[in-house]
C-alpha positions as CSV (number, residue, x, y, z in Angstrom):
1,X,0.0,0.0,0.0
2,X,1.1,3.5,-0.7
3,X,3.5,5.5,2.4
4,X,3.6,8.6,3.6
5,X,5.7,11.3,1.7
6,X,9.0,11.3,2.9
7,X,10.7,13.6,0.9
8,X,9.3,16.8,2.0
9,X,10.8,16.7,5.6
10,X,7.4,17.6,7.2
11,X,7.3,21.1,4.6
12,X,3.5,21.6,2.7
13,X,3.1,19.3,-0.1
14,X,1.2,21.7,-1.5
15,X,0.8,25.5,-1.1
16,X,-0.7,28.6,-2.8
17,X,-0.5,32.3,-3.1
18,X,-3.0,34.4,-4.4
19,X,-3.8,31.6,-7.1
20,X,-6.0,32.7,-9.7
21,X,-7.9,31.2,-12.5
22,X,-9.4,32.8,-15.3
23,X,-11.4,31.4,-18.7
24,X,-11.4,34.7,-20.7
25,X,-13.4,37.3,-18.5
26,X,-14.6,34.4,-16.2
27,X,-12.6,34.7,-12.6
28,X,-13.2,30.6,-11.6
29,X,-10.8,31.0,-8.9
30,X,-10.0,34.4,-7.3
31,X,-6.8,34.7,-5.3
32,X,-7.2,32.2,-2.9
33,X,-4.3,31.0,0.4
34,X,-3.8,27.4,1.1
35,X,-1.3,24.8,2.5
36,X,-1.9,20.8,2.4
37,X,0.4,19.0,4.6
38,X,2.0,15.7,5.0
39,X,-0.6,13.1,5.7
40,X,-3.5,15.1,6.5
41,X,-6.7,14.8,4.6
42,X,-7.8,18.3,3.1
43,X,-10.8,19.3,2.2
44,X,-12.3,21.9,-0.8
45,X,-15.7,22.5,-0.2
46,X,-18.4,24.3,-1.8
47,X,-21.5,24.2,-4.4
48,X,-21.1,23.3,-8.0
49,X,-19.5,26.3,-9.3
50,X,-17.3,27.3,-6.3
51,X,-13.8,26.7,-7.8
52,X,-13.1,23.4,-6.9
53,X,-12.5,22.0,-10.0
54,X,-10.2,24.5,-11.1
55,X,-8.2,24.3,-8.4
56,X,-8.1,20.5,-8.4
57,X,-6.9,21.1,-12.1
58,X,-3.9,23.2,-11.3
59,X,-2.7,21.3,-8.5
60,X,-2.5,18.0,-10.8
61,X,-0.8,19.7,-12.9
62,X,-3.0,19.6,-16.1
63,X,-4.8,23.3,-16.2
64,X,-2.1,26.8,-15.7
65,X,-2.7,29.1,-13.4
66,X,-3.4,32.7,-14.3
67,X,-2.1,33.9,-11.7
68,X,-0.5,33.6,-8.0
69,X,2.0,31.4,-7.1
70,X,1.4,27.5,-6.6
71,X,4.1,25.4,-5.6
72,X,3.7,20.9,-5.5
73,X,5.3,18.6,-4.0
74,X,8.0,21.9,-3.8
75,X,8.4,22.2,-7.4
76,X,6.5,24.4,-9.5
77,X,3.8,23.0,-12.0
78,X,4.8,25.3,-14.9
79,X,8.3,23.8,-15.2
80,X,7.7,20.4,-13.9
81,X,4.7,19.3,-14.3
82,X,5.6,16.2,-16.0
83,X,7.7,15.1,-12.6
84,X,5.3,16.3,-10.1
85,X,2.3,14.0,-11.9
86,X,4.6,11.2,-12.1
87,X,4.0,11.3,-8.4
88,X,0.5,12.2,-8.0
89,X,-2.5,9.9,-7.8
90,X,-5.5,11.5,-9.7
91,X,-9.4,10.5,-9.4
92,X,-11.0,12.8,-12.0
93,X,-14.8,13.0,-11.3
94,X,-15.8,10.8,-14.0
95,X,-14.5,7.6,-13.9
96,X,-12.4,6.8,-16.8
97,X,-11.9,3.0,-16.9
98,X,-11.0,0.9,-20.0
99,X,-14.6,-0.9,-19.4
100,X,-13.7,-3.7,-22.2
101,X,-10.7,-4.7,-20.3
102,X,-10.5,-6.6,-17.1
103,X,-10.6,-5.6,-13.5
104,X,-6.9,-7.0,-13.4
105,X,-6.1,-5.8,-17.0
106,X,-6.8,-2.3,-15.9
107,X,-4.2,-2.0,-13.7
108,X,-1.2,-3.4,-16.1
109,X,-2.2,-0.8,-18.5
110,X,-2.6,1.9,-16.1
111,X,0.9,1.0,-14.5
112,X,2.5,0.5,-17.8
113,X,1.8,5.1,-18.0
114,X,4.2,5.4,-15.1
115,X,7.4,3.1,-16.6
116,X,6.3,0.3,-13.8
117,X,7.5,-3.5,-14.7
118,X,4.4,-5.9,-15.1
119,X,5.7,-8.3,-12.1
120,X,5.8,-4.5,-10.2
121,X,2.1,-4.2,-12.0
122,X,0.9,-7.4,-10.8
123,X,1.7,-7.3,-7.3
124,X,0.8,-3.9,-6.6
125,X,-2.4,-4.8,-8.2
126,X,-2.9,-8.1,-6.1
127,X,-2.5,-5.8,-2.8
128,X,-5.4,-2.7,-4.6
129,X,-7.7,-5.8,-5.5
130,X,-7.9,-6.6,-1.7
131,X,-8.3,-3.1,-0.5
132,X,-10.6,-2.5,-3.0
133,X,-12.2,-5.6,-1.9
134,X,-12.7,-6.7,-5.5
135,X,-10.5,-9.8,-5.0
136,X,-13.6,-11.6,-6.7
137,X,-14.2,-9.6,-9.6
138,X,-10.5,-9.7,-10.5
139,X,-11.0,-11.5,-13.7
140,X,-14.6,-9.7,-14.8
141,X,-15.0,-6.9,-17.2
142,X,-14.9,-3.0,-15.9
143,X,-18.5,-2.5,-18.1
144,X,-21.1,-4.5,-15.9
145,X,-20.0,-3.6,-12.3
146,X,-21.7,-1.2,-10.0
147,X,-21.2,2.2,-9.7
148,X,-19.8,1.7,-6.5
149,X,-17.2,-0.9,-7.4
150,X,-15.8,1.4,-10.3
151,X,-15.2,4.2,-8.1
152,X,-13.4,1.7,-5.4
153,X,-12.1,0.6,-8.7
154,X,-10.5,3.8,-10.1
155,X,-9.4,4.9,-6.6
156,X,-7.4,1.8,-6.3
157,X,-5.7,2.6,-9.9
158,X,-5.0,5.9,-9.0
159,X,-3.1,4.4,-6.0
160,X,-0.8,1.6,-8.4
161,X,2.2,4.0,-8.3
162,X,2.2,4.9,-5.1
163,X,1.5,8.6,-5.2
164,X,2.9,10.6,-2.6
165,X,-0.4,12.8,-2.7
166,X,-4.0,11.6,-3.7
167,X,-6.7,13.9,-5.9
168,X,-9.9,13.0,-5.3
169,X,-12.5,15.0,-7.5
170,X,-16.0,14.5,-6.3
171,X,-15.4,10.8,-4.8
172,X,-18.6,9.6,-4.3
173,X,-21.1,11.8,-6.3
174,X,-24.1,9.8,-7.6
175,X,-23.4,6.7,-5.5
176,X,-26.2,5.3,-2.9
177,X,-25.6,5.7,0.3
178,X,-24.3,1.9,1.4
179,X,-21.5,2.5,-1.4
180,X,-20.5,6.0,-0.1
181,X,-20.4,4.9,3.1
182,X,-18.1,1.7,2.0
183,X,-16.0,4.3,0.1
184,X,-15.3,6.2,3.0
185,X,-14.3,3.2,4.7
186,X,-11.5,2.4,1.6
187,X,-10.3,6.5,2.3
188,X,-10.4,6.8,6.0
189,X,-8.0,4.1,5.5
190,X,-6.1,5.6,3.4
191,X,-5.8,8.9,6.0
192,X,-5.2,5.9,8.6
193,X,-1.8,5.0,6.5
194,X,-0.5,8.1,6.7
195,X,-1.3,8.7,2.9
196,X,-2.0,12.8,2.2
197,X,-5.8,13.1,0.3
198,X,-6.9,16.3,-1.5
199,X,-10.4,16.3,-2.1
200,X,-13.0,17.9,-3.3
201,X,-16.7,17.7,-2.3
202,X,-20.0,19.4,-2.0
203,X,-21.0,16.8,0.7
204,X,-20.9,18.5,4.2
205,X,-21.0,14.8,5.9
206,X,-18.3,13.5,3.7
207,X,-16.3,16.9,4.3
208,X,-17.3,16.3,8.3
209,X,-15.9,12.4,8.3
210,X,-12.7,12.4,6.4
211,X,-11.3,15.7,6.7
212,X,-8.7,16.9,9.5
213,X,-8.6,20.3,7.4
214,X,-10.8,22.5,4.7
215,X,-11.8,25.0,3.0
216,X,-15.1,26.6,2.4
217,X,-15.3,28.0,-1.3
218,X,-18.2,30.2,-2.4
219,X,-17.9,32.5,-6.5
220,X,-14.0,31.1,-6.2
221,X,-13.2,32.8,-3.1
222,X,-12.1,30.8,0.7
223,X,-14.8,31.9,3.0
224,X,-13.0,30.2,6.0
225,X,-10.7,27.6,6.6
226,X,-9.9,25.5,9.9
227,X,-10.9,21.8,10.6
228,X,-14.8,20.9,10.9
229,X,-15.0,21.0,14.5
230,X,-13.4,24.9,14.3
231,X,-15.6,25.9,11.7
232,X,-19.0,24.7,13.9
233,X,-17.6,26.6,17.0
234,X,-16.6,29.4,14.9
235,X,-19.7,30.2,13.3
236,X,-22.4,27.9,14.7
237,X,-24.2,27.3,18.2
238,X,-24.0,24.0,19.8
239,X,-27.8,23.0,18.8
240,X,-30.2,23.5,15.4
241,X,-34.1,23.8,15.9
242,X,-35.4,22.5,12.6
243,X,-39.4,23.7,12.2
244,X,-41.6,22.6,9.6
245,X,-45.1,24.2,9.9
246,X,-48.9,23.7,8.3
247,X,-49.1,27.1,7.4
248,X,-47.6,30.1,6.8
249,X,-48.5,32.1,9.3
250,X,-47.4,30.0,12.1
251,X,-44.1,30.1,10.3
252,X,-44.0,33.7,10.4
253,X,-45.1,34.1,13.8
254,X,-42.0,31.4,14.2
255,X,-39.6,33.7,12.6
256,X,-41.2,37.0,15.2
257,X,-40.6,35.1,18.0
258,X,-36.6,33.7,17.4
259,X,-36.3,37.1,16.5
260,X,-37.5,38.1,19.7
261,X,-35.4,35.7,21.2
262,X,-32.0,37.2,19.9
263,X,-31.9,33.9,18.2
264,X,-30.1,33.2,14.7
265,X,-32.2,31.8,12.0
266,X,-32.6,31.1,8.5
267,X,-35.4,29.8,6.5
268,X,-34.0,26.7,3.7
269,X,-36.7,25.3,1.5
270,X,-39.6,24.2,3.8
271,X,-38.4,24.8,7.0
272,X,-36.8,27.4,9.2
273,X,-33.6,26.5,11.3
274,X,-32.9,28.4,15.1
275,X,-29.6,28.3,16.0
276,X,-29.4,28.0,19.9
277,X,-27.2,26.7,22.3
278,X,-29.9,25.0,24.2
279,X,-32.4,23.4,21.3
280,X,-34.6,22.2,23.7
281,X,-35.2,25.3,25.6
282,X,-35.4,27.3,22.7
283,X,-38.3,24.5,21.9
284,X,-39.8,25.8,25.1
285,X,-39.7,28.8,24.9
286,X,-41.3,29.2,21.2
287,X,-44.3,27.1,22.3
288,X,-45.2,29.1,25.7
289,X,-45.1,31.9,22.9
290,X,-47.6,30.4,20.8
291,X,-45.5,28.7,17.5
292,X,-46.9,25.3,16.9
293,X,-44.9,23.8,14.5
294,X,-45.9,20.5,12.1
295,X,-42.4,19.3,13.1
296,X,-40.0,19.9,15.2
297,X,-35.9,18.3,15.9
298,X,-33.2,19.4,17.6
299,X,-29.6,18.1,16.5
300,X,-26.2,19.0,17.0
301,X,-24.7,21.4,14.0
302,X,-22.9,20.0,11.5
303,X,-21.2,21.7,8.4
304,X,-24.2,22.3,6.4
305,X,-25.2,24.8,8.9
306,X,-21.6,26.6,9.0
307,X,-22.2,26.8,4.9
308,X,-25.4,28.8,5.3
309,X,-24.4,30.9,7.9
310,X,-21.6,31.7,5.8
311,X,-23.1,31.9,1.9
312,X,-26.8,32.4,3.7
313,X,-27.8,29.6,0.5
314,X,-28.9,26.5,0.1
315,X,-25.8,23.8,-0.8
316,X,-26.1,23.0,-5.1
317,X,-27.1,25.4,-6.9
């Protein structure tokens, strides 16, 4: 299995100044600061649009910047970028198997790209098969499988040279939920290995499980950076008070009374949201005012509510 870089001496495998990207008058990412490091998992998150991609793109080495400064594994991508994606494992947001071939066969071709000796191929491939866990389907064609096992499937190729730094573009957009979960699994132990993960996502919960630090993009702009539990204390209360009501005018009396109450709140789709440190008081306290809601759940914040208090939006455009 892939190892920890070791030939950065604890320095940012990647970092960027003021890196900007534009498509003719189109600003996709404006001027934005960030540092991965050694065998953390770090996170780009935002809506479709945000910049992600972009940014993705110029750290792999396969879009310019148009501006800033962007260093990778401490080279720079305009005059290496041949050697630093010799080193780089890449999972684009499509996948792009060879579906006529082989499980198996994949990986010999795939390998063959980075100079590797089949006997290399073949063993590093016998290892990725297991932590894939498609040991079984070693010998079927890409074409039929689930969508599931192709993404385990192309993660585990983009792993065959032994990267010292993983892309991951999207990972699990359009999968159920039992394969995202089992893909997170296949990641976590990744991050586990010491192996450093760039990825991008849209996904608060995937952002919340697998990353140690992120990034909150909104117009290709950071809004805020730290780990998830420093973004919920940062901009967050403890609790959420989700409300869904029969009728409007209980939901505007609702939105009087956490007014009232000195209480954040912001009204997503068909329900409003109270932030409060104490959801169940708040409950309380909004019912000996008068608000009778359809619905009504307190939960702990998460990252979904540190996006809207931060972009005041709902998630995909």
């Amino acid at each position: 299995m892939p190892t920890p870089d070791s030939t950065t001496d604890g320095a940012p495998l990647v970092t960027a100044t003021g890196l900007t990207k534009r498509f003719g008058d189109f600003v996709a990412v404006d001027g934005i600061d960030f540092e991965v490091r050694p065998g953390e998992v770090f996170g780009l998150l935002g809506p479709n649009g945000a910049g992600k991609t972009s940014t993705m793109r110029m750290v792999a080495c396969v879009s310019p910047a148009s501006g800033g400064a962007l260093r990778v594994l401490g080279q720079d991508p305009a005059t290496a970028g041949p050697a630093i994606r010799s080193r780089l494992g890449v999972v684009a947001q499509e996948d792009n198997l060879d579906t006529e071939l082989s499980v198996f066969d994949n990986f010999i071709i795939y390998g063959r790209y980075f100079g590797m000796r089949r006997s290399e191929i073949a063993a590093r491939a016998e290892e990725l098969l297991d932590f894939a866990q498609l040991t079984d389907r070693r010998d079927d064609r890409v074409d039929p499988l689930s969508g599931g096992m192709k993404r385990r499937r192309t993660i585990a190729r983009s792993l065959i040279n032994s990267p010292d730094m993983v892309l991951l573009d999207e990972p699990t957009t359009g999968l159920d939920p039992q394969a995202r979960q089992l893909l997170w699994d296949r990641l976590y132990g990744l991050k586990r290995q010491g192996v450093t993960l760039l990825l991008t996502t849209h996904y608060m919960d995937e952002a919340e499980q697998l990353c140690d630090r992120l990034v909150v993009m909104d117009d290709g702009r950071i809004v805020d950076e730290g780990s998830p539990r420093q973004l919920i204390e940062r901009h967050v209360t403890d609790e959420v008070v989700e409300l869904r009501f029969a009728d409007d005018a209980n939901q505007v009396t609702a939105t009087a009374v956490a007014t009232e109450l000195g209480l954040r709140h912001e009204t997503v789709a068909d329900r409003i949201l109270i932030y409060a440190d104490d959801g169940n008081a708040t409950r309380r306290a909004l019912v000996d005012r008068g608000v009778t809601a359809a619905t009504a759940l307190t939960r702990r914040s998460s990252l979904e509510d540190v996006f809207l208090a931060l972009t005041g939006r709902t998630l995909v455009d």
